[in-house]
LODRENMAR-881517 format. One record per residue (C-alpha): x, y negated, z negated. Coordinates in nm, 4 decimals. Layout:
BEGIN
X/Y/Z
...
//
This chain:
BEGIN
0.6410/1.9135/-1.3939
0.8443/1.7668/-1.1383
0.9816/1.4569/-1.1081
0.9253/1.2872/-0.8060
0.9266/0.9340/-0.8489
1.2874/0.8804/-0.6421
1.1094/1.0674/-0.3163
1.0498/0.8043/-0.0691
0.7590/0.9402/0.2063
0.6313/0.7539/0.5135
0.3283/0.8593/0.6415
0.2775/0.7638/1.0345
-0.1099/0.7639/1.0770
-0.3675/0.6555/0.8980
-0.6283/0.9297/0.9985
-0.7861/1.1573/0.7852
-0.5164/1.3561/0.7532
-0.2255/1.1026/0.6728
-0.4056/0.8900/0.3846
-0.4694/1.2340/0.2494
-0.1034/1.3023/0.2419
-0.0268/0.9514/0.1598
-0.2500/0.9178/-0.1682
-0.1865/1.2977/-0.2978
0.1848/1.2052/-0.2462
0.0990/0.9031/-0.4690
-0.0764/1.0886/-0.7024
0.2345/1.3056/-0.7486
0.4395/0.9846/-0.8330
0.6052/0.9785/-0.4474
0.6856/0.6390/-0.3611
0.4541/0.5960/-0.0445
0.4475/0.3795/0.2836
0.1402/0.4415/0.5533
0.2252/0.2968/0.9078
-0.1266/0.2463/1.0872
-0.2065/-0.0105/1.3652
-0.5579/-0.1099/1.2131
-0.6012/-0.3162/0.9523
-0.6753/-0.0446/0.6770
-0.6876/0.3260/0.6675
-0.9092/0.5237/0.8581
-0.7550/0.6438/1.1835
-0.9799/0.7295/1.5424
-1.2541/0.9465/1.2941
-1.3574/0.6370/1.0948
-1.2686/0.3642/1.3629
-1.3641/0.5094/1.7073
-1.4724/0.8730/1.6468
-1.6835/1.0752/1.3691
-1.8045/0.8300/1.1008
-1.9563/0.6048/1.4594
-2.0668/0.8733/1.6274
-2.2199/1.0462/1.3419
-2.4200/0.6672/1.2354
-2.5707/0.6782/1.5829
-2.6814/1.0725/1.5624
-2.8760/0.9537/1.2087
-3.0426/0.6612/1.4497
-3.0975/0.9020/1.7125
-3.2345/1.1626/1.4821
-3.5083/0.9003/1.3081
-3.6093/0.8175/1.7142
-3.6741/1.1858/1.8034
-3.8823/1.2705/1.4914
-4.0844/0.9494/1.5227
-4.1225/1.1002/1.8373
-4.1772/1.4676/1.7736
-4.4410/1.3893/1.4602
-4.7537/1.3590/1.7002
-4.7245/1.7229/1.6671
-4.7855/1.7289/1.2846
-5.0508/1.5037/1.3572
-4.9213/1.1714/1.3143
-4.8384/0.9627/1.5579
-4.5939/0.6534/1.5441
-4.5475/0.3668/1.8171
-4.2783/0.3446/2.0352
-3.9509/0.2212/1.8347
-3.8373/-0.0974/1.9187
-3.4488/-0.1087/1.9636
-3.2623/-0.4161/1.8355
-2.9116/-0.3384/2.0095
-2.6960/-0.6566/1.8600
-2.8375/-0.4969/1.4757
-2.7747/-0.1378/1.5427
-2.4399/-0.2202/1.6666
-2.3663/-0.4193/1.3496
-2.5363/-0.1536/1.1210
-2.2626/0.0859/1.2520
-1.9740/-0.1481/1.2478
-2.0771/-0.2663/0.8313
-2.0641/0.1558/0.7717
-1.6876/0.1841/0.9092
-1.6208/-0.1816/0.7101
-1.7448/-0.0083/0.3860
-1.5787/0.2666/0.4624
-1.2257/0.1789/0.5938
-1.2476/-0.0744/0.3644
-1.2877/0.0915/0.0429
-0.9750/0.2934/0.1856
-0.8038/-0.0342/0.1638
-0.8787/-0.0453/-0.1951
-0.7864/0.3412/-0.2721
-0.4388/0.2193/-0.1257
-0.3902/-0.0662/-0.3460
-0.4935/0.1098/-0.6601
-0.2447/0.3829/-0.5980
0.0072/0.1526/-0.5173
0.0262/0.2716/-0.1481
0.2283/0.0431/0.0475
0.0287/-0.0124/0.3834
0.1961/-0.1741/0.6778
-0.0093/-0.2534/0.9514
0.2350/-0.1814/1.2707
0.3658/0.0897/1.4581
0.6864/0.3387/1.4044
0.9591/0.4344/1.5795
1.2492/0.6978/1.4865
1.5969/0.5873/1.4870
1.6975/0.9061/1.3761
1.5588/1.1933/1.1296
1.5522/0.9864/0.8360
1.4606/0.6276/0.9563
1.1927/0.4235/1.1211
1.1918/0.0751/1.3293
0.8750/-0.0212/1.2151
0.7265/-0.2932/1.4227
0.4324/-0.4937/1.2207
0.1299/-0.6619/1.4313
0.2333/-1.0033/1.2561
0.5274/-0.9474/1.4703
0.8194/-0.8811/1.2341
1.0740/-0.5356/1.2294
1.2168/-0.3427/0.9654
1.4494/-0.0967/0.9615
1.3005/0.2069/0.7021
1.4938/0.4881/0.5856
1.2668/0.7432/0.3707
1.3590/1.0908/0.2338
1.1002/1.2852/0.4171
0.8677/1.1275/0.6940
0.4949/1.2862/0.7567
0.3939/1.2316/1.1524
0.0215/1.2508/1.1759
-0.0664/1.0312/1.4768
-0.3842/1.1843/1.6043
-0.4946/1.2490/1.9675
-0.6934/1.0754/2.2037
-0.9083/1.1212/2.5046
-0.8176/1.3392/2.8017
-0.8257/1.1765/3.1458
-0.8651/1.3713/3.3821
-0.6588/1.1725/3.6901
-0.8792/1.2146/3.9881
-1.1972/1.0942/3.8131
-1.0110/0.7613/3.6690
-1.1777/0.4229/3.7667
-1.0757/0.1024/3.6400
-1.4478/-0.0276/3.5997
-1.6865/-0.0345/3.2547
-1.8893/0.1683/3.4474
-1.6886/0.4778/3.3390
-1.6556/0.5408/2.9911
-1.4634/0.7992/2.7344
-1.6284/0.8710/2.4199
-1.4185/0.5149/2.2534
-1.5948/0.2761/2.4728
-1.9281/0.5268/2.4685
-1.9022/0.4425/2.0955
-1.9376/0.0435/2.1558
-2.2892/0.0807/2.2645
-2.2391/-0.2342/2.5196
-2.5433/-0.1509/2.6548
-2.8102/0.1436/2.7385
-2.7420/0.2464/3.1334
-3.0751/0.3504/3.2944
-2.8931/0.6763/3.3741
-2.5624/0.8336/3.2548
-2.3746/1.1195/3.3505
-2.1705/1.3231/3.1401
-1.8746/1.5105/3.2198
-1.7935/1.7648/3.0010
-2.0550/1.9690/2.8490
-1.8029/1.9966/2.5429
-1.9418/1.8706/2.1251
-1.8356/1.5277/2.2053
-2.0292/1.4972/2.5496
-2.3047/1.6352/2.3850
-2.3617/1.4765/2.0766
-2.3401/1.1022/2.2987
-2.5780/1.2649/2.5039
-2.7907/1.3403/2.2788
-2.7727/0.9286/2.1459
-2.8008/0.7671/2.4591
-3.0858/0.9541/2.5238
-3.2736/0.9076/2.2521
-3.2195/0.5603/2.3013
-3.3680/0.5633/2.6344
-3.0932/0.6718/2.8988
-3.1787/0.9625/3.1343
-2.9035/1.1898/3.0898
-2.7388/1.3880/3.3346
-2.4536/1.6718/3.1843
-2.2202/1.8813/3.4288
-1.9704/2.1468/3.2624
-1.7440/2.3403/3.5035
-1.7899/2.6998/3.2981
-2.0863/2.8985/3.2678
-2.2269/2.7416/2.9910
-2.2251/2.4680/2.7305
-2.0114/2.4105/2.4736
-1.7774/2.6904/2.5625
-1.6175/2.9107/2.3178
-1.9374/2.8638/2.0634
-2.1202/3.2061/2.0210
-2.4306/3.2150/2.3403
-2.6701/3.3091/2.0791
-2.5948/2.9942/1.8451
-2.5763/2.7674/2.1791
-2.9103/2.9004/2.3354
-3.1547/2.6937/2.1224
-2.9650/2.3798/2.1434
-2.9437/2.4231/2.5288
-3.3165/2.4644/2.5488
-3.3596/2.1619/2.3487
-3.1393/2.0459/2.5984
-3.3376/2.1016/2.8980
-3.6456/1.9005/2.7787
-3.4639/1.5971/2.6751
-3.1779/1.5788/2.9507
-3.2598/1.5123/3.3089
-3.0559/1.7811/3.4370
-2.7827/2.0124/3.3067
-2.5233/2.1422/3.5449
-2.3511/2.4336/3.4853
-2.0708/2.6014/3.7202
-2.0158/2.2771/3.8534
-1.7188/2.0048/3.9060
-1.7063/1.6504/3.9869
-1.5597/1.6360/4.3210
-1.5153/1.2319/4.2820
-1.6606/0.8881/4.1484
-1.6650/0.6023/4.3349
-1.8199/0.2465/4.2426
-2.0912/0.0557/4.3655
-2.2799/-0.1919/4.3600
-2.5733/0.0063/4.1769
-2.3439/0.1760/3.9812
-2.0804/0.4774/4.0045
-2.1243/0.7626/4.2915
-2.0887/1.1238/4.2051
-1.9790/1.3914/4.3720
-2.0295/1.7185/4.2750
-1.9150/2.1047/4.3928
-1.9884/2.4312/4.2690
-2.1948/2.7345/4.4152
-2.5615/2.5962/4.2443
-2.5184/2.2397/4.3609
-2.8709/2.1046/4.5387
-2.8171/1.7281/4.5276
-2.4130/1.7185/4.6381
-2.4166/1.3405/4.5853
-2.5720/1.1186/4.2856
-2.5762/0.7308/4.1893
-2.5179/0.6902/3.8396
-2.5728/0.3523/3.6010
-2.2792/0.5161/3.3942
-2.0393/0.7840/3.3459
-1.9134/0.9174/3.0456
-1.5530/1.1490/3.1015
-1.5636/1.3732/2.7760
-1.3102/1.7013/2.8738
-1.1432/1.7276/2.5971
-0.8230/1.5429/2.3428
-0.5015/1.5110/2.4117
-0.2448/1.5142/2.0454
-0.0534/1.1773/2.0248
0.3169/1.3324/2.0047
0.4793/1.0930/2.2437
0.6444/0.9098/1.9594
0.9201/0.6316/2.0459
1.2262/0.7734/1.9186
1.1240/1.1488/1.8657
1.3912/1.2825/2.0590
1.6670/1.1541/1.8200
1.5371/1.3926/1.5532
1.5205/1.7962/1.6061
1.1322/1.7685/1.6443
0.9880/1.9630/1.9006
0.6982/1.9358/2.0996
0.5477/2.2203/2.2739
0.4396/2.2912/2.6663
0.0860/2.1443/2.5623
0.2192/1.8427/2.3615
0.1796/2.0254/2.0419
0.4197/1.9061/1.7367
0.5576/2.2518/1.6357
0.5480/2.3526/1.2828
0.5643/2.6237/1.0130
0.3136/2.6920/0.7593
0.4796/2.4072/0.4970
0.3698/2.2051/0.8159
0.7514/2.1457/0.8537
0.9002/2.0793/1.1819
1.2189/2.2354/1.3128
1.3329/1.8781/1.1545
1.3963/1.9669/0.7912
1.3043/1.6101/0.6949
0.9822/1.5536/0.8948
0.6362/1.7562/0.8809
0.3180/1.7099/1.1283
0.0068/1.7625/1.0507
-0.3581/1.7390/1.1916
-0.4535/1.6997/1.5840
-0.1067/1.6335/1.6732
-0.0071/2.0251/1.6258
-0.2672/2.1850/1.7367
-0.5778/2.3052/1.7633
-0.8704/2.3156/1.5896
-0.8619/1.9071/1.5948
-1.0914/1.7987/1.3021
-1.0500/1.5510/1.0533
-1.1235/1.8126/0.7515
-0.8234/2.0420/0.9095
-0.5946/1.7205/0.8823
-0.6807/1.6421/0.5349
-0.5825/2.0246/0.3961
-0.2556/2.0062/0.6223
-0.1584/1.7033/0.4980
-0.1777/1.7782/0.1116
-0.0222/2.1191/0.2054
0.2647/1.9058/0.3499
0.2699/1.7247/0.0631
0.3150/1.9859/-0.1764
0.5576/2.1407/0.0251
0.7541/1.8508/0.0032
0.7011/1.8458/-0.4076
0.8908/2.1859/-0.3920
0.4855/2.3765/-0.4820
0.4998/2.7402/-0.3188
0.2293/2.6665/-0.0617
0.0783/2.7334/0.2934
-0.1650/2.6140/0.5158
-0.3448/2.9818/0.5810
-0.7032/2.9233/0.5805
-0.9229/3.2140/0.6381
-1.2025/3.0101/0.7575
-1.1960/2.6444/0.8965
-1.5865/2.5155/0.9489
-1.6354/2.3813/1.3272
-2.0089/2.1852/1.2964
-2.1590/2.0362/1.6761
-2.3947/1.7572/1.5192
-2.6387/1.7623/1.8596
-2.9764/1.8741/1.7560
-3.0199/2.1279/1.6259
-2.6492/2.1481/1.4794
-2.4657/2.4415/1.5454
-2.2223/2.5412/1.2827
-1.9465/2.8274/1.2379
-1.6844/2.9350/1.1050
-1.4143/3.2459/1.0444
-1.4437/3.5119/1.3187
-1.6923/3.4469/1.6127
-1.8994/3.7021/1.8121
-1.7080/3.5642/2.1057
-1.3605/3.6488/1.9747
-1.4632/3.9681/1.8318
-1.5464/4.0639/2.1905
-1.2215/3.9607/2.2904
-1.0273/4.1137/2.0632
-1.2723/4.4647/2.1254
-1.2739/4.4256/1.7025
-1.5879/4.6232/1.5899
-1.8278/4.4125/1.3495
-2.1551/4.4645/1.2279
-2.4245/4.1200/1.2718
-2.7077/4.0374/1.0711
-2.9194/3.7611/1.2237
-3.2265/3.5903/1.0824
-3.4470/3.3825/1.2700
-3.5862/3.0790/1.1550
-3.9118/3.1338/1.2521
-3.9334/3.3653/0.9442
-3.8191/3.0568/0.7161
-4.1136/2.9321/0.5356
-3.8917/2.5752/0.5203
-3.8292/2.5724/0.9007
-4.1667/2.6203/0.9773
-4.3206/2.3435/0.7184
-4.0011/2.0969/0.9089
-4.1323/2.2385/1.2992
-3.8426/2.3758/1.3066
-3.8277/2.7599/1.3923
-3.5448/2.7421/1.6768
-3.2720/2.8215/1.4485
-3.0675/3.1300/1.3303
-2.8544/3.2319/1.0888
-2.5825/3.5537/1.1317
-2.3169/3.6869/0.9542
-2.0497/3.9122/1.1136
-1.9215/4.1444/0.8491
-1.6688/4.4175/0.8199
-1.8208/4.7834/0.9169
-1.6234/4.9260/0.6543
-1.6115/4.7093/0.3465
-1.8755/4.5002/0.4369
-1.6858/4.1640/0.3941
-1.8043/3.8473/0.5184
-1.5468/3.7942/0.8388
-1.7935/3.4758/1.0074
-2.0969/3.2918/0.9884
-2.2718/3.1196/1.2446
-2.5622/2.8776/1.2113
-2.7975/2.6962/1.4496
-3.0416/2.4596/1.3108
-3.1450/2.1396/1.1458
-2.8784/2.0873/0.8727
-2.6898/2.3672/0.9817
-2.3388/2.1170/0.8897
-2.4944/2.1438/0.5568
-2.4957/2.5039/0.5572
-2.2156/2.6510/0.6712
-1.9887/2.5509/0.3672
-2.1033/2.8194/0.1263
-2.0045/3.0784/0.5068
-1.6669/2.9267/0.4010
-1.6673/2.9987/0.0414
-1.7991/3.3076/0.1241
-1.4926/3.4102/0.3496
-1.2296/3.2475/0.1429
-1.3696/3.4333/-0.1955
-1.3572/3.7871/0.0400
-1.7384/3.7738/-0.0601
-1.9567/4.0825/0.0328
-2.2640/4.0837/0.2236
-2.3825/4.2656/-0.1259
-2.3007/3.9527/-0.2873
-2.4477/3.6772/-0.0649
-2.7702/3.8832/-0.0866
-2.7599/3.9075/-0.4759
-2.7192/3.5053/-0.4626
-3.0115/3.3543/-0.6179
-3.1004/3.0794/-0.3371
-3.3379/2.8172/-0.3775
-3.7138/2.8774/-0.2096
-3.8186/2.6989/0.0001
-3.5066/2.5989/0.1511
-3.3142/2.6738/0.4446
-3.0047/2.7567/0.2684
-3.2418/3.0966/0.1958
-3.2137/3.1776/0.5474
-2.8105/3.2904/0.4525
-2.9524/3.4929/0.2019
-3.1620/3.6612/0.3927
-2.9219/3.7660/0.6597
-2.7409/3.9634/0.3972
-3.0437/4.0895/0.3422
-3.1258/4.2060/0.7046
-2.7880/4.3919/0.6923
-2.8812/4.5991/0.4136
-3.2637/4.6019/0.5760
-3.4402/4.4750/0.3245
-3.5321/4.1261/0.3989
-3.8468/4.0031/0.2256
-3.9744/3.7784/0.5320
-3.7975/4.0446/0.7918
-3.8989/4.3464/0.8901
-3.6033/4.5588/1.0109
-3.5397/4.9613/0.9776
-3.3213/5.0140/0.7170
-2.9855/5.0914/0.8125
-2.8022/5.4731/0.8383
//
């Protein structure tokens, strides 16, 4: 086994992805320093992005189904919100959790400044600490994984509270009357889908076609349905011309070819378009690091920059930007750096859009099939043939594999539905394993559930479904 006990690593982030390269470099005996500005690890997804978000989807979730159960026959009364208690339910979840990262520090003897770095060349940080001291670090190879944050769009900014990005969304100040999202994108649409439930009309414009571009049409279609009944209006092919304040709130201007109402008074609006990678790093242009057209860290598949001493990983090269893809390149990195022969090639990297229903994919999409004219066969399976959609009032979603016409390997799997972020990790397995549809089909899955309904899409390839009637295939 190696010895790497004299390897000094600093780790610049304290995401998802850079205490995952700082504690596996621990674990391999690395002598480890994480450079964060918070006061433990945790980075934008624990602080100010997933873990938040995904607290107030649960709350959201319980309101809609209290909701939604007069149609099973019993019927609730109208929640009550306590706003001051919700707010501090979230904030004890990212405590425990950032927290208890803290800990996991400690006990792996993970030294932890709170501060922020600067290079001074490719081997050495000015590290500037909140309690207002600098050092001057030198480390043997240095792991950049400083995260994005949101995209402003500069003819929509306005210095007023009025106008939010999904950060300040997160704070729950307050619940506006009426809110407008920009962006039709995941992130608009899952905050959408909060405020709402907590009693905001919401109002969503997108600029393409359709929401939550790039995501198959069929796995979007029940969600924007859903959509439609519990938003005021959804705006499609349409831009926001400008915002201006006022007294009763923020103006709206919109354009596009289906516009009726050019002009709109809004309590709030919330400016979701998108994440912009964090690579503007004091310093960075002392080292050979280089940052592509988009702001993109470039780096090989070790995760090593054109620096021989520094790697990048997570939103800060590139897209997809999740806080699971951050985690796997920042061990890869790590075991690069332990001399391991490794890569960062995933066949499959799970995208999950917690609105409701979810929508979850991963591997190749119908969409980029298309694209790249790449023939596939696709197996769908409708909920509505799911014995345990039907007892949840849930027959909306799908399931679908794409698979090879030839060999009949699993190449994607798409999934919209309750739970379908619980689902789609056995797609993965499937595509990483090079798993046949033959396979998934001889899978004994539990009944009733609706991991079944994955199951039985291999099944509806091979026509032979049990709850499905489909001529069998030529």
């Amino acid at each position: 086994m190696t010895d790497n006990s004299n390897l000094r690593i600093a780790v610049i982030g304290g995401g998802p992805g850079g205490y995952a390269a700082a504690f596996l470099a621990a674990d391999l005996g690395m002598k480890v320093t994480l450079i964060d500005q918070e006061p433990n690890p945790g980075g934008v997804c624990l602080y100010r992005g997933c873990i938040p978000s995904k607290a107030l989807l649960h709350v959201a979730k319980l309101i809609t189904e209290s909701r939604d159960a007069k149609n099973l026959g019993v019927e609730f009364s109208e929640p009550k919100l306590d706003l001051p208690r919700l707010r501090s339910w979230k904030e004890g979840v990212i405590k425990k959790l950032t927290g208890g990262l803290g800990q996991l520090s400690k006990q792996r003897k993970v030294e932890y400044i709170q501060g922020k770095a600067a290079f001074e060349n490719s081997s050495t940080l000015r590290v500037s600490r909140v309690s207002g001291t600098e050092d001057s670090l030198t480390f043997d190879r240095i792991i950049i994984a400083t995260g994005s944050r949101p995209a402003i769009i500069p003819s929509l900014k306005l210095d007023s509270p009025r106008l939010m990005d999904s950060t300040s969304a997160l704070d729950l100040n307050d619940v506006p009357s009426s809110l407008l999202v920009i962006g039709g994108g995941y992130i608009g649409l899952e905050l959408g889908t909060v405020y709402t439930a907590l009693g905001s009309k919401v109002s969503a414009v997108e600029m393409l076609p359709g929401l939550l571009p790039g995501a198959d049409r069929d796995l979007v279609l029940p969600l924007h349905k859903r959509m439609e009944k519990i938003f005021t209006s959804i705006l499609l092919n349409t831009t926001v011309a400008s915002v201006k304040e006022e007294p009763s709130g923020i103006r709206v201007t919109f354009d596009g070819p289906e516009v009726k109402e050019r002009e709109k008074v809004f309590d709030k609006v919330l400016v979701s378009v998108g994440r912009k990678p964090n690579s503007e790093i004091p310093g960075l242009d002392k080292t050979q690091v280089k940052v592509g057209q988009r702001g993109f860290i470039q780096v090989n598949k070790q995760l090593q920059t054109d620096d021989p001493s520094i790697y990048a990983i997570g939103d800060v090269v590139g897209e997809p930007m999740l806080a699971h893809k951050a985690s796997h390149e920042g061990r890869t990195a790590v075991e690069a750096i332990a001399g391991h022969k490794v890569a960062f090639e995933p066949n499959a990297i799970p995208a999950v859009v917690f609105t409701d229903p979810e929508i979850a994919w991963c591997g190749l999409t119908e969409t980029q099939a298309q694209k790249e004219n790449r023939e596939v066969k696709i197996a769908r399976f409708p909920w509505a043939a799911s014995g345990r959609a039907m007892t949840l009032d849930r027959t909306e979603g799908m399931t679908k594999l794409l698979l090879d016409p030839q060999t009949e390997r699993v190449l994607g799997v798409g999934i919209v539905g309750p739970g379908a972020g619980e689902l789609i990790a056995e797609g993965v397995l499937a595509i990483e394993m090079g798993a046949l549809a033959k396979d998934i089909a001889l899978t004994i899955h539990p009944h009733p559930t609706l991991s079944e309904t994955i199951m039985e899409s291999a099944e509806v390839f091979f026509g032979t479904s049990t709850h499905l009637y489909r001529p069998k295939r030529s």
